[in-house]
N, C-alpha and C positions, 0 to 999 in steps of 0.2 A: 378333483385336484384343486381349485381352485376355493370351496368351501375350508378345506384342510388351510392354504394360502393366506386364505383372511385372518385368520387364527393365529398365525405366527409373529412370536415379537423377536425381533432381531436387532440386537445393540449393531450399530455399524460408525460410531463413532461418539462424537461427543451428547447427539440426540440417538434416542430411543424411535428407530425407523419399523413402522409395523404395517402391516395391510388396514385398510379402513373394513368393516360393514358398512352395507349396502347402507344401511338407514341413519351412521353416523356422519352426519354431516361437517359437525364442528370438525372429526379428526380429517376428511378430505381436504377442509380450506386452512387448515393451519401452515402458518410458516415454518418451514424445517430446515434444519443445514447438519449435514452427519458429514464424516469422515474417512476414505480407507488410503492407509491402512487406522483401523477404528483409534479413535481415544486420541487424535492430535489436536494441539491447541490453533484455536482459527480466532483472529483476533479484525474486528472491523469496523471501519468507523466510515459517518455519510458526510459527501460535502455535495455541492451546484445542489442542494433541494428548494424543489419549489413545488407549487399546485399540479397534480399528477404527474412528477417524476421525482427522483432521486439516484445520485449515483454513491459509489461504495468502494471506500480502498479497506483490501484484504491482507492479511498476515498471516501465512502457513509457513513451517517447516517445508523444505525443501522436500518433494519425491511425495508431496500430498495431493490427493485427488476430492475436492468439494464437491457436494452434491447439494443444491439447492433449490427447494421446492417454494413457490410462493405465489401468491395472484396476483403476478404482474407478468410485465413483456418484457425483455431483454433486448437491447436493440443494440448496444456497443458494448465493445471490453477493451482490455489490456492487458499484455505481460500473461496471454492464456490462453490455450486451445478452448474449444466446448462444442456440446452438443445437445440437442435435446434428448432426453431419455424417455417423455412424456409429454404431451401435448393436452392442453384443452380444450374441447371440441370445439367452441368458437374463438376464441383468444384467451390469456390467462388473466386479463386483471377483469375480465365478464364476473358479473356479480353473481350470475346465474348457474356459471360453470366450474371443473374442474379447475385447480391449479394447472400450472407447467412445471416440470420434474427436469434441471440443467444439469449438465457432469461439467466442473471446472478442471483443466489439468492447467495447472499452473506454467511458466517457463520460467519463472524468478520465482523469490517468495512474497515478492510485494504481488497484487494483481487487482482489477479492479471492472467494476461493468456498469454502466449507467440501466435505469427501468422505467417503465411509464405502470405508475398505478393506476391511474385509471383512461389507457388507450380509447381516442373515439378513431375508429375504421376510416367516418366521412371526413375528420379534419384529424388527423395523425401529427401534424405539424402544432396542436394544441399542448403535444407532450414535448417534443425538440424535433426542429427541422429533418433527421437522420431516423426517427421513430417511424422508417415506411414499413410496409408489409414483407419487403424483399430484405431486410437490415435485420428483423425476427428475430432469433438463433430458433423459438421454438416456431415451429409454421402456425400462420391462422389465418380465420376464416373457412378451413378445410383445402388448405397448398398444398400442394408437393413439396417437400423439402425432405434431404439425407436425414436420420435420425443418427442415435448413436449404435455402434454396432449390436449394443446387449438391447436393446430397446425391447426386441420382438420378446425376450425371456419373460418381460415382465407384467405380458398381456394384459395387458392396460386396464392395471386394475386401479385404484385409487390408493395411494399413499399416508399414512400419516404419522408423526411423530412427538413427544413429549418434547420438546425443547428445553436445555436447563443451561440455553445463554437468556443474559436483559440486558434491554438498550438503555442506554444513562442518558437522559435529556442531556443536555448542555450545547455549545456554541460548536462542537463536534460532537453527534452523538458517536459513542463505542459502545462494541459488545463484544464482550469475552467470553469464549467457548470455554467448555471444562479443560484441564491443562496436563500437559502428559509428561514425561518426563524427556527432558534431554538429551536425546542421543551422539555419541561422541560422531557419527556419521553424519549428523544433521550439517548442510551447506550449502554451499554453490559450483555448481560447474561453471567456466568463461573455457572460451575456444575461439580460433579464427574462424569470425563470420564467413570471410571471404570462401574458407572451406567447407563449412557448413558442418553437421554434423547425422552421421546417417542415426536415426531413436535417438532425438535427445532426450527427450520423457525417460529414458533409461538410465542415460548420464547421469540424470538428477539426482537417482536416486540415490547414492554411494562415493565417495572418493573414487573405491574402485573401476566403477563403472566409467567413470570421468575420466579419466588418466588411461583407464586400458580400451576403452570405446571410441573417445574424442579426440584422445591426445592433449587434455583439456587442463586446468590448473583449478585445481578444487581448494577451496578457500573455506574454514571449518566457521560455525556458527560459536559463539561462547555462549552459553547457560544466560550471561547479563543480555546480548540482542535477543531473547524467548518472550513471548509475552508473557506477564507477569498472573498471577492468579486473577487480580479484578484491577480495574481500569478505574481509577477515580474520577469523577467529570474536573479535573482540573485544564487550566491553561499555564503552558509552562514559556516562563518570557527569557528572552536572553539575558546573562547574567549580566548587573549593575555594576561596573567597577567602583571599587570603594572610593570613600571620599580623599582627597589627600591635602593636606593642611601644611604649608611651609611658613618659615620663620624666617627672616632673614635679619641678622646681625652686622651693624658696619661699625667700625671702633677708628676712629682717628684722631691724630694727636697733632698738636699744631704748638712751635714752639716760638714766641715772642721775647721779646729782652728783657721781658718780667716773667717772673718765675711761675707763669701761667698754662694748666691743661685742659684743653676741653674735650670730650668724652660725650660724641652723639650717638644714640641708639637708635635704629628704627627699625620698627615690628610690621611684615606685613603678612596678610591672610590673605590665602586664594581659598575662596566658597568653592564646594565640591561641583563639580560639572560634567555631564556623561555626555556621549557620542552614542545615538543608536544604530544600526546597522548600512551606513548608507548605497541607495540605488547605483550613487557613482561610482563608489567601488568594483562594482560589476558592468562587464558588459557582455551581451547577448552571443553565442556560438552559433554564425551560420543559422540568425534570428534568433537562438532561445528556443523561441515556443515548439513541443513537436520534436525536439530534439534529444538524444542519447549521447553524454559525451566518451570520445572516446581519443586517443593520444596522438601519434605523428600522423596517421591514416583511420580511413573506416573504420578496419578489422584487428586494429590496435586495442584489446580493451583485456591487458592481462591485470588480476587481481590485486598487485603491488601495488598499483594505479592509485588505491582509493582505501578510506578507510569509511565504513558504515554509522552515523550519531546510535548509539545504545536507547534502546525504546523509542525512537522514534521523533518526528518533529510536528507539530503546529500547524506552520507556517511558512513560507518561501523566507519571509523575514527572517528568521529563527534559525533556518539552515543559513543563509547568510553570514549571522550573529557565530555561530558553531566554527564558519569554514575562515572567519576573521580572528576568532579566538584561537587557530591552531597556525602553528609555526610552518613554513614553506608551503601554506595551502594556494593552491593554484587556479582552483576555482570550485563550482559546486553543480549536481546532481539531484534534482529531484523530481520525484512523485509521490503525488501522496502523501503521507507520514515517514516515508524512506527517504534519506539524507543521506546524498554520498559527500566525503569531502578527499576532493583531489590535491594530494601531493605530487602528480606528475603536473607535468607540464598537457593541459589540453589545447591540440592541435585540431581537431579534425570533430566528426560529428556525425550521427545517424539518423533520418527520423526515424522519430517512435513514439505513437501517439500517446500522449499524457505526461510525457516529460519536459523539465526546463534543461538547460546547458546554461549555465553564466561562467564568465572567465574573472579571475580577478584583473582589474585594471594596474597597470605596475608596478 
């Protein structure tokens, strides 16, 4: 069975996912990221990198399940369930060994996980403080830890796939997965936290699902928030308001007991001047940092609330710049490249690691 296994190529998304032989080495350690359901667009870009880590905010369609293979460790996430699927027999970023094989199930469509490329076991703390052996998602050194429920199907053979994303050097790198089409279901569920909701993973997947499941308010994706086919290494800055140039005219007339008019003109110019996004416009929701915003209370966060920047932001500054250029905005939402801008009024606040809450100031 397992001879016949090796042999098999299975498209399962945007990468070509197939069994390794025994003697290919290169396709074991290759980086992979596929798809199901197959052919959706996964869009990501890296920020905090530094010597043996890097972390990663991700872009799926709602109701997408990521699977990603690489030689690293995964120690944090966000916005995500996971599991390992596949372990390395000593750790995944060992030079000697297998990858680690992760199942991402998204809870938004932003999500994100920091890794250590090259974890050392005796000083873990060389990757980031939180890079311990018990933080993992995949187990190592040979731990005990839950796998994912399909793990045992896939008797732990070695994975590998063609990948047909590239990362674009730049001051953020992105990579763009192959791109699929739009579906008029593609969205989000929002529900009372407070209530919870029993399978949201199911909610996700559909309006349907959301409304007859949650009780929830599904809020549709438009075709312009999708990622785009390729990602340019640009940096997009807040818009410059134009220059504006006044004139001003004063005409008066003065009349003396000789038949005299005088007629003074005067012209002046104001040079163009901009305003960038300022700190003091905002201030922090129950700190900022760590924070979700959300309206009168916790479990207040129906989708009216907020409208999403179309492809994405920069910057903190930038969403800033976005939630100052729109009329009644209330304050702003971020992580990542996702930029919420609020036209409700934000009362209240959740943590949730990797977001900011700022309020506008009055």
């Amino acid at each position: 069975l397992q001879v016949y296994r090796r042999d098999l190529r299975v498209l399962r998304g945007p990468g070509h996912c197939r069994w390794c032989g025994d003697d290919d080495a290169a396709c074991r350690s290759s980086e992979c990221i596929w798809t199901e359901p197959a052919g959706r667009t996964v869009e990501r870009a890296s920020r905090e990198e530094k010597d043996g880590r890097i972390c990663w905010d991700f872009t799926v369609p709602s109701g997408t399940k990521v699977y990603y293979q690489s030689k690293t460790d995964i120690y944090h996430m966000w916005n995500s369930n996971a599991c390992c699927l596949s372990a390395a027999e000593s750790f995944g970023s060992d030079v000697t060994g297998n990858p680690n094989l992760v199942v991402f199930t998204p809870t938004v469509g932003t999500f994100g996980f920091c890794e250590c490329t090259a974890w050392d076991p005796s000083n873990p703390g060389t990757c980031a403080g939180a890079a311990t052996s018990d933080n993992m998602i995949c187990p190592v050194l040979g731990a005990s830890k839950e796998m994912c429920s399909e793990a045992a199907s896939w008797d732990g053979l070695p994975v590998g796939c063609t990948p047909v994303f590239s990362t674009t050097p730049s001051a953020t790198a992105t990579t763009t997965m192959a791109v699929s089409t739009t579906s008029p279901t593609d969205g989000c569920c929002y529900w009372d936290a407070n209530k919870g909701c029993e399978g949201s993973g199911y909610c996700w997947e559909s309006k349907a699902n959301c409304e007859g499941s949650c009780n929830g308010n599904w809020k549709a994706n438009t075709p312009s928030t999708m990622a785009p086919t390729t990602v340019p290494p640009t940096t997009t800055v807040a818009p410059t308001p134009a220059p504006v140039y006044t004139t001003t005219t004063t005409v008066s007339t003065t009349t003396t007991p000789m038949p005299t008019t005088t007629t003074t003109t005067t012209t002046t110019t104001s040079m163009p001047s901009t305003t960038p996004a300022s700190s003091d416009s905002f201030e922090p929701v129950d700190g900022g940092e760590g924070r979700a915003c959300r309206g009168a209370h916790a479990g207040d966060n129906d989708a009216s609330y907020f409208t999403t920047v179309s492809g994405g932001v920069d910057s903190l500054d930038e969403c800033k710049a976005h939630c100052l250029a729109t009329a009644g905005c209330h304050g702003i939402e971020n992580i990542g490249r996702r930029c919420e801008i609020w036209t409700h009024p934000v009362g209240a606040s959740i943590s949730l690691d990797g977001y900011v809450c700022l309020r506008v100031v009055g």
